[in-house]
FISE-131073 format. One record per residue (C-alpha): residue number from 1; residue in three letters; x, y, z. Coordinates in nm, 3 decimals. Each point is the difference from the previous one (the first is absolute). Example, Ala and Ser with C-alpha at 12.3 -4.5 7.8 and 13.67 -1.06 7.14 Angstrom:
# residues 2
nuro_marnu_u_v_w
1_ALA_1.230_-0.450_0.780;
2_SER_0.137_0.344_-0.066;
//
This chain:
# residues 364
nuro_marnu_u_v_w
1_UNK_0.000_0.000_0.000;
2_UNK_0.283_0.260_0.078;
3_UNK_-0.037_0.323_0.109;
4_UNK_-0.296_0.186_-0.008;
5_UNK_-0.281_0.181_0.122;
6_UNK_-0.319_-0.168_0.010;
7_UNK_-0.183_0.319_-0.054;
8_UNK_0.010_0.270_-0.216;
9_UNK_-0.078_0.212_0.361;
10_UNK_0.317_-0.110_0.147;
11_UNK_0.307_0.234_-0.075;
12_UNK_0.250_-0.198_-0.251;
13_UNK_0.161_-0.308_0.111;
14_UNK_0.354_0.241_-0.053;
15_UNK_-0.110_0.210_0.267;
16_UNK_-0.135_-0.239_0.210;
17_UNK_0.304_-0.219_0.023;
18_UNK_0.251_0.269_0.110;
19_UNK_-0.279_0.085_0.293;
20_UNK_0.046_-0.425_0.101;
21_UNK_0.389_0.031_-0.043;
22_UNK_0.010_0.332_0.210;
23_UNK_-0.284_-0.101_0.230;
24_UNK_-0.207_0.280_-0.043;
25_UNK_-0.298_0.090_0.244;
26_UNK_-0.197_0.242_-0.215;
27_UNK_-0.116_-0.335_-0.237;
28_UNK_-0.048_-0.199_0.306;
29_UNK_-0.399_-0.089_-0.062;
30_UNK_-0.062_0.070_-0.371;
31_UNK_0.170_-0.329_-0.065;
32_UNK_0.199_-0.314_0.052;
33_UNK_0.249_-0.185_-0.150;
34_UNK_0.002_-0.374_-0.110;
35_UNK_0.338_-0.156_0.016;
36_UNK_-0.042_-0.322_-0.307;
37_UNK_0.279_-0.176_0.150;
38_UNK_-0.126_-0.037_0.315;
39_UNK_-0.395_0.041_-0.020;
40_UNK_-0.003_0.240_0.292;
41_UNK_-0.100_0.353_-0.055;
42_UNK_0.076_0.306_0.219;
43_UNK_0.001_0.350_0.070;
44_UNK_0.210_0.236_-0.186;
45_UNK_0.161_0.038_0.356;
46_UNK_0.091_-0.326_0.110;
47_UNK_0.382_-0.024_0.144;
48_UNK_-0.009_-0.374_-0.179;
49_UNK_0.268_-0.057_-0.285;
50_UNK_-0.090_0.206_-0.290;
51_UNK_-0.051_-0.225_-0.357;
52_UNK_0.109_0.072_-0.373;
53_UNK_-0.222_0.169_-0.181;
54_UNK_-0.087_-0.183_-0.208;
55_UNK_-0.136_-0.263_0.281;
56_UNK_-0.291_0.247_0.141;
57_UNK_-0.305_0.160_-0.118;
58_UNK_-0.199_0.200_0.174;
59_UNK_-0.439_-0.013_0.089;
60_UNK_-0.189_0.305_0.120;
61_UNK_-0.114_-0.245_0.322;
62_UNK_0.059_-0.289_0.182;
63_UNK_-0.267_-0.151_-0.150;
64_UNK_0.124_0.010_-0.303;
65_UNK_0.321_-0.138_0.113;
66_UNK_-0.201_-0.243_0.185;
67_UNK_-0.259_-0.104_-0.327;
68_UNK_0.353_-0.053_-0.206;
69_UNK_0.108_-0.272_0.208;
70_UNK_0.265_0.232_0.243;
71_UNK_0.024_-0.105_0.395;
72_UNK_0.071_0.331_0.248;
73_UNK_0.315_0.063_0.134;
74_UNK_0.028_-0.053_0.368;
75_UNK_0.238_0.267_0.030;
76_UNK_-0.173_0.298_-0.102;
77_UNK_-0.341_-0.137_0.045;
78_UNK_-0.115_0.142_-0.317;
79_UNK_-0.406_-0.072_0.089;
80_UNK_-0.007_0.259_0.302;
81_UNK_-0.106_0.333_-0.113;
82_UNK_0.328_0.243_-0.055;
83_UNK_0.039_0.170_0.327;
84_UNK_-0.223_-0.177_0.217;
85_UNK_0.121_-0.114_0.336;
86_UNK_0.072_-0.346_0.012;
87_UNK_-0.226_-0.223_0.183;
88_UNK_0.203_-0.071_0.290;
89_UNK_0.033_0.399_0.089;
90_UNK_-0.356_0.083_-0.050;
91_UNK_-0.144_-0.040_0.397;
92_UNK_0.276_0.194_0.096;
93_UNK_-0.094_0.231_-0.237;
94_UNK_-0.338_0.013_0.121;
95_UNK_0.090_-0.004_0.363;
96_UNK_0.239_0.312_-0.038;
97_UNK_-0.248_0.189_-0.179;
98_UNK_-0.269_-0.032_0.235;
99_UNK_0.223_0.078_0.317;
100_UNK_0.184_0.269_-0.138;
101_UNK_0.101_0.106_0.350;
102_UNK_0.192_-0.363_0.080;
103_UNK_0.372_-0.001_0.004;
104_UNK_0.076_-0.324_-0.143;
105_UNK_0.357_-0.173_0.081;
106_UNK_0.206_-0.259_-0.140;
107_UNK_-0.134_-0.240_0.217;
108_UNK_-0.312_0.049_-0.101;
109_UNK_0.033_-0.103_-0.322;
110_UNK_0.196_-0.307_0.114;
111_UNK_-0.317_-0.069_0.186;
112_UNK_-0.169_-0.023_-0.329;
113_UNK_0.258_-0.199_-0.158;
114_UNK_0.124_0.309_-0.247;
115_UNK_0.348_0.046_-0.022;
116_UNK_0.063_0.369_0.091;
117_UNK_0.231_0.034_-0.300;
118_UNK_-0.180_-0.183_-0.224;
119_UNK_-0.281_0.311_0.093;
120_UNK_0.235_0.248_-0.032;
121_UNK_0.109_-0.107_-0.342;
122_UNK_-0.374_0.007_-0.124;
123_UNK_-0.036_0.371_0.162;
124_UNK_0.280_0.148_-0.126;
125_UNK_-0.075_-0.137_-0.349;
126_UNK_-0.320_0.125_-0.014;
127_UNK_-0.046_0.275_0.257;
128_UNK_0.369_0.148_-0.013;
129_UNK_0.009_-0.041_0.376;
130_UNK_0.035_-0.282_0.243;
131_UNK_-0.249_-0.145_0.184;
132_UNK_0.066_0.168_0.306;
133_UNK_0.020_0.350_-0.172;
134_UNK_-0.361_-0.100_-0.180;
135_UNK_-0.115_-0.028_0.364;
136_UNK_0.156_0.308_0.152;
137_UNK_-0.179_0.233_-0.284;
138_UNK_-0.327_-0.195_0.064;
139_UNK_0.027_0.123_0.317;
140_UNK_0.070_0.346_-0.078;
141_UNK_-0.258_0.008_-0.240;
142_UNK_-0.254_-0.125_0.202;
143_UNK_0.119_0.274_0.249;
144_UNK_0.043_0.258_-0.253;
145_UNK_-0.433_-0.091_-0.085;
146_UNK_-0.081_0.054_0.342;
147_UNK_0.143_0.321_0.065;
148_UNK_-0.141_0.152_-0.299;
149_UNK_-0.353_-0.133_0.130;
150_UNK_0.037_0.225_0.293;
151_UNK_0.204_-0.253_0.277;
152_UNK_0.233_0.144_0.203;
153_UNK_0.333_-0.068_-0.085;
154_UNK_0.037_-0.242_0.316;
155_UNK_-0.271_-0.186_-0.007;
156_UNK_0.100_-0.028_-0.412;
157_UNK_0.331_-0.161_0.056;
158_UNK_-0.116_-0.240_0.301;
159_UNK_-0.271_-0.124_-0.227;
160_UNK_0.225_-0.090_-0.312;
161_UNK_0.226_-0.164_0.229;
162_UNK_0.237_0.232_0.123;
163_UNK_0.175_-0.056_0.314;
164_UNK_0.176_0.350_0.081;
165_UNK_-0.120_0.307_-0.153;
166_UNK_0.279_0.120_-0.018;
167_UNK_0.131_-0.309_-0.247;
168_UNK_-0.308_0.082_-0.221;
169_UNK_0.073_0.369_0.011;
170_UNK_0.358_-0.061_-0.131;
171_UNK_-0.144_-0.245_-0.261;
172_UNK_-0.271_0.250_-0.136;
173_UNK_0.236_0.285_-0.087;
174_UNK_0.264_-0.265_-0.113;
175_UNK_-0.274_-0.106_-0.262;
176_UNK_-0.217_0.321_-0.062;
177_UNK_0.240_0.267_0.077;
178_UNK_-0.262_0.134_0.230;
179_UNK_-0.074_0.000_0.372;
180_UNK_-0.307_-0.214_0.090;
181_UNK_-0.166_0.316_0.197;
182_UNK_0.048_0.144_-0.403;
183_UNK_-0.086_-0.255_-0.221;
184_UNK_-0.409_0.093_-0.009;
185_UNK_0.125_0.236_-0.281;
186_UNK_0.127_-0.290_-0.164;
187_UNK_-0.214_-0.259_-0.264;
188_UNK_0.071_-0.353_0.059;
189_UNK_0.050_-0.216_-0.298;
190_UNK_-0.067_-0.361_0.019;
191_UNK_0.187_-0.197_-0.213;
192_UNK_-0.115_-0.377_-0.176;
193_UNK_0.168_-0.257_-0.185;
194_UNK_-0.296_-0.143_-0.183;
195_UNK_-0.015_-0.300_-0.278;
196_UNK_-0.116_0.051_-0.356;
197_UNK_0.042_-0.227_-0.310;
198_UNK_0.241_0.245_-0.091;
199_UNK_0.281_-0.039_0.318;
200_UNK_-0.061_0.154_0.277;
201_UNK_-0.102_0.394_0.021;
202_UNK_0.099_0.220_0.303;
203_UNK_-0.337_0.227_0.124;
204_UNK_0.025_0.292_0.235;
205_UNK_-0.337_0.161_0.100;
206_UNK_-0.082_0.292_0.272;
207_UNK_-0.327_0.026_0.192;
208_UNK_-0.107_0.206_-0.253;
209_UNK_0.048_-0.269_-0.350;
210_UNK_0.257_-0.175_-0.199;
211_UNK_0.315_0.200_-0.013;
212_UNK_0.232_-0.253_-0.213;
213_UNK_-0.047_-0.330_-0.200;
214_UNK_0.344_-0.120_-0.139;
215_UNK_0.148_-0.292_-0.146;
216_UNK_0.271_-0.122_0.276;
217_UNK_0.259_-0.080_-0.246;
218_UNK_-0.003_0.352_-0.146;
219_UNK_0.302_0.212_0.048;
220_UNK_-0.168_0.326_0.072;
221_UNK_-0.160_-0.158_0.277;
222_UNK_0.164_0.179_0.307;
223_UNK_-0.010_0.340_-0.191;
224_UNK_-0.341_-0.020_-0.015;
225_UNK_-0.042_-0.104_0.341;
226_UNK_0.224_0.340_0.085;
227_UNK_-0.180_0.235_-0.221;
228_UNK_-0.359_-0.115_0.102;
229_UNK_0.163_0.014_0.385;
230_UNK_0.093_0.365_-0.070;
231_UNK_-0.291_0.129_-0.177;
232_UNK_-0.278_-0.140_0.272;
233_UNK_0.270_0.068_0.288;
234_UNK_-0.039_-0.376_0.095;
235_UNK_0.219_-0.271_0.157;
236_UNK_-0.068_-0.355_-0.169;
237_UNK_0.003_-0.279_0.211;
238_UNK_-0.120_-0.373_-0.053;
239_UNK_-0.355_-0.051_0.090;
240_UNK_-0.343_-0.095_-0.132;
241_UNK_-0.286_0.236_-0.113;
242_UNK_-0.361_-0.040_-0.101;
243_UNK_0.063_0.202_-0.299;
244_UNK_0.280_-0.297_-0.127;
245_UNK_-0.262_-0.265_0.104;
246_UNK_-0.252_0.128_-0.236;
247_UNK_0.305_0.063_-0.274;
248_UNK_0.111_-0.418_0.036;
249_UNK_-0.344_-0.096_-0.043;
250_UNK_-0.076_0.245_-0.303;
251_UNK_0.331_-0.086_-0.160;
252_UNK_-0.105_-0.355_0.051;
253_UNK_-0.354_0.064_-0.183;
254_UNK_0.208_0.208_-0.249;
255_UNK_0.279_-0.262_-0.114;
256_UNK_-0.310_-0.275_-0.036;
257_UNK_-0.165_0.187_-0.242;
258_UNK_-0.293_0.119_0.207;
259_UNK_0.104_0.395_0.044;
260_UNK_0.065_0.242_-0.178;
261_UNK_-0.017_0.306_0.188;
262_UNK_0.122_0.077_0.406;
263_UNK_-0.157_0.134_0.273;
264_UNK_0.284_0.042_0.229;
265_UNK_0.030_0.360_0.101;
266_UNK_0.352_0.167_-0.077;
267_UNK_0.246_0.238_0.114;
268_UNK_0.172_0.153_-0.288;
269_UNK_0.228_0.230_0.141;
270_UNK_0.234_0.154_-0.331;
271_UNK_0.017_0.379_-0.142;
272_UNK_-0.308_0.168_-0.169;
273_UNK_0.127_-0.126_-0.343;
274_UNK_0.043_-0.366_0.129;
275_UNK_-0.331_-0.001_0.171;
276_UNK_-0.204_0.108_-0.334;
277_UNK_0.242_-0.277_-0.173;
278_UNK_-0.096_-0.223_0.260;
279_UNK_-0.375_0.063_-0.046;
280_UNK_0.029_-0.033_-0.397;
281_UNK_0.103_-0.350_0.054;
282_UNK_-0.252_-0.135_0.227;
283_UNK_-0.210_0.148_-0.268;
284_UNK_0.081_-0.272_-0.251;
285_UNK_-0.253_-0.272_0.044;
286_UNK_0.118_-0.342_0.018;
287_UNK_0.055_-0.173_-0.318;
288_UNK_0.102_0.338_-0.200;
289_UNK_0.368_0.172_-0.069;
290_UNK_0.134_0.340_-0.057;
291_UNK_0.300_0.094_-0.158;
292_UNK_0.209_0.271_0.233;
293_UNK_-0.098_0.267_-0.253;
294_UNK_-0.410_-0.072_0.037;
295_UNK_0.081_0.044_0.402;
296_UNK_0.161_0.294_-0.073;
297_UNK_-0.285_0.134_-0.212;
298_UNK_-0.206_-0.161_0.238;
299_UNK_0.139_0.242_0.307;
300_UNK_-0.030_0.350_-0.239;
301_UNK_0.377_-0.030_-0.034;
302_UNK_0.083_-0.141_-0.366;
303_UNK_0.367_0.115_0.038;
304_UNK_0.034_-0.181_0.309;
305_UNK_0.072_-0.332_-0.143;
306_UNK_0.364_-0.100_0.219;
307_UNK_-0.148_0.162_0.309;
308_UNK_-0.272_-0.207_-0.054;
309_UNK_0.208_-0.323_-0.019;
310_UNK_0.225_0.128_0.324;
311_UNK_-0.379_0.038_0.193;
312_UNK_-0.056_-0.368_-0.110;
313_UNK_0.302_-0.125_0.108;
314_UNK_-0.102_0.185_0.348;
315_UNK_-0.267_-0.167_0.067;
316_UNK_0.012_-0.157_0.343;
317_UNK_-0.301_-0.224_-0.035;
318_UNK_0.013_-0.294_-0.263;
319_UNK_-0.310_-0.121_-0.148;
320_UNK_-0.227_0.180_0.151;
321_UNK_0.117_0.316_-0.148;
322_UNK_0.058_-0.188_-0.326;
323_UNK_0.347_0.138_-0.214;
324_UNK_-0.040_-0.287_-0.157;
325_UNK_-0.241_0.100_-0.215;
326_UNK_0.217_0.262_-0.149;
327_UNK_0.239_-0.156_-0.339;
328_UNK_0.188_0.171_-0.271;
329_UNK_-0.142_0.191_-0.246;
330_UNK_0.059_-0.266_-0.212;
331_UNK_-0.148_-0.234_0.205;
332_UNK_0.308_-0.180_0.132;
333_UNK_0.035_-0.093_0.360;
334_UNK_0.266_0.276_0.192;
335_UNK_0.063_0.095_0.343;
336_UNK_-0.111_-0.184_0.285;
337_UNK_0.173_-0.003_0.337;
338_UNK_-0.126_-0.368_0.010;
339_UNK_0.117_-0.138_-0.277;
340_UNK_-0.134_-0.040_-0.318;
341_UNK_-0.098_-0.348_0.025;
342_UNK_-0.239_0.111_0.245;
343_UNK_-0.132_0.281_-0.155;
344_UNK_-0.075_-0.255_-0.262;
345_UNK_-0.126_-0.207_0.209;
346_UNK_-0.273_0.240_0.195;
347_UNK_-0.114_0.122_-0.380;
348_UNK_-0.054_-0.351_-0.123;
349_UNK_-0.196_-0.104_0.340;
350_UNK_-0.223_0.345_-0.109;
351_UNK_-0.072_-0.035_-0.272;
352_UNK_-0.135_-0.358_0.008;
353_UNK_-0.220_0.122_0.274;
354_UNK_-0.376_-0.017_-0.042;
355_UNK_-0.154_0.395_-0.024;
356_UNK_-0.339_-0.062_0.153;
357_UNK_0.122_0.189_0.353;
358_UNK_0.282_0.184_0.111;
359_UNK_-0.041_-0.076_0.375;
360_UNK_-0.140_-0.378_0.131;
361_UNK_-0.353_0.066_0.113;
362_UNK_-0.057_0.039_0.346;
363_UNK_0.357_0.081_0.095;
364_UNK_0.136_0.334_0.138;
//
């Protein structure tokens, strides 16, 4: 069979090898890889032994792999969803996020029969921290909520776990920059590693809406994170929110084919010029395109075509404020901050949508 893409959706079998022989995360979902002299097939990703090319070929799911006669690798476990905590770490998961307040030790884990390391390997891959540090700005976030709710700095720290307030003071301004008795004229940012067929995405929302949907793999990631920081005079901090709740289970309703439109309220917080950009591209209904010149005519500002683009590549909210429905003039895919394939991707899934309703009936 050699190697090649089993769908004209895929990006070419070129482009796809030098992701398996480099190991790159940002095509970590969108496909797998079927070694022929083996009959296994894997993530891009996995650390095994990488084959010739001209022993793989590649299937836009396991299925696929798994209707062409190819077994899954035990390594990389190519059958989980990418990004989703393994089985063995999801009660702890669970338990951490419903006790925010605990201070969890070594031994605690042990108790559970988890390694420690083997935890903080998983954290640091996918939260940039270890699992200790995860817990430490639980706790400040959950502390961080209560005081602006109205609780008295005190009785905030005791109640996220705190055992000196003096240790929590110190730990606040280490993080925020700010004093605790200060920090009501700060906006908290939660922050959310959630799962879509796409990799995972990183969401940040206020009290007040969704402030940022990214891809986590994207390199402008933390500069966005800074800039919408700045603008809203925020700290961001992990932590859950309604507002991302109702985002996973719209994005969920969106990738099956079922939405079309979002409900989520937004915080859009960019210069006059970026906000009317902003606007103009929420304006394109699902299933349509614009070329950056129509969005440009579209805003009053024909002339405005490369400060048009620079607005797009901005945007702070993926999806839901849809750039991705803005293509060349000559109607060639160009600049997304997640990748091509995926703007590709999110325009095929579109455009074979049904048109009957742009939000699912009965749903806010």
């Amino acid at each position: 069979m050699g190697t090649q893409a089993r769908t004209r959706d895929l990006p070419s079998a070129e482009i796809l090898y030098k992701a398996l022989i480099e190991r790159d995360s940002q095509f970590d979902g969108l496909c797998v890889v079927g070694v022929i002299t083996t009959g296994i097939f894997c993530r891009l990703t996995c650390g095994a032994r990488k084959p010739k090319r001209e022993n793989v070929e590649f299937f836009p799911s396991a299925a696929d792999a798994l209707h062409h006669g190819y077994r899954p690798c035990k390594l990389c476990s190519p059958l989980d969803v990418p990004g989703e905590a393994p089985h063995w770490l999801r009660p702890l998961l669970d338990d951490v996020h419903a006790a925010p307040e605990r201070r969890w030790k070594d031994q605690d884990l042990r108790d559970r029969d988890l390694e420690p390391d083997r935890v903080r390997r998983w954290f640091q891959k996918h939260h940039g921290m270890t699992f200790h540090a995860y817990g430490r700005a639980l706790r400040l976030a959950t502390a961080f909520g209560r005081i602006q709710a109205g609780d008295g700095v005190a009785a905030a720290a005791y109640s996220a776990g705190y055992e000196s307030l003096s240790g929590f003071t110190e730990a606040f301004a280490k993080t925020t920059g700010e004093a605790p008795t200060r920090s009501r004229r700060l906006r908290l940012v939660t922050v959310t590693r959630i799962l879509t067929p796409l990799g995972p995405m990183i969401a940040g929302a206020t009290d007040e809406g969704l402030c940022l949907l990214e891809f986590a793999d994207r390199r402008m990631l933390e500069t966005q994170l800074g800039r919408i920081q700045k603008a809203l005079h925020a700290r961001a901090l992990p932590g859950t929110s309604p507002h991302v709740a109702l985002l996973e289970r719209q994005l969920a309703e969106y990738f099956a084919g079922t939405r079309r439109a979002f409900t989520v309220p937004l915080v859009t917080a960019g210069t006059p010029f970026q906000e009317c950009v902003w606007q103009a591209l929420q304006d394109i209904r699902c299933g349509e395109t614009r070329s950056y010149q129509d969005q440009a005519n579209a805003i009053g500002r024909p002339t405005a075509v490369r400060a048009v683009a620079r607005a797009n590549g901005d945007n702070r909210i993926s999806i839901l404020i849809p750039c991705h429905r803005v293509i060349g003039k000559d109607g060639q895919l160009v600049g997304y901050g997640g990748g091509l394939w995926r703007k590709k991707y999110l325009l095929d899934l579109e455009a074979a949508q049904p048109h009957a309703s742009d939000v699912v009936p009965g749903q806010a």
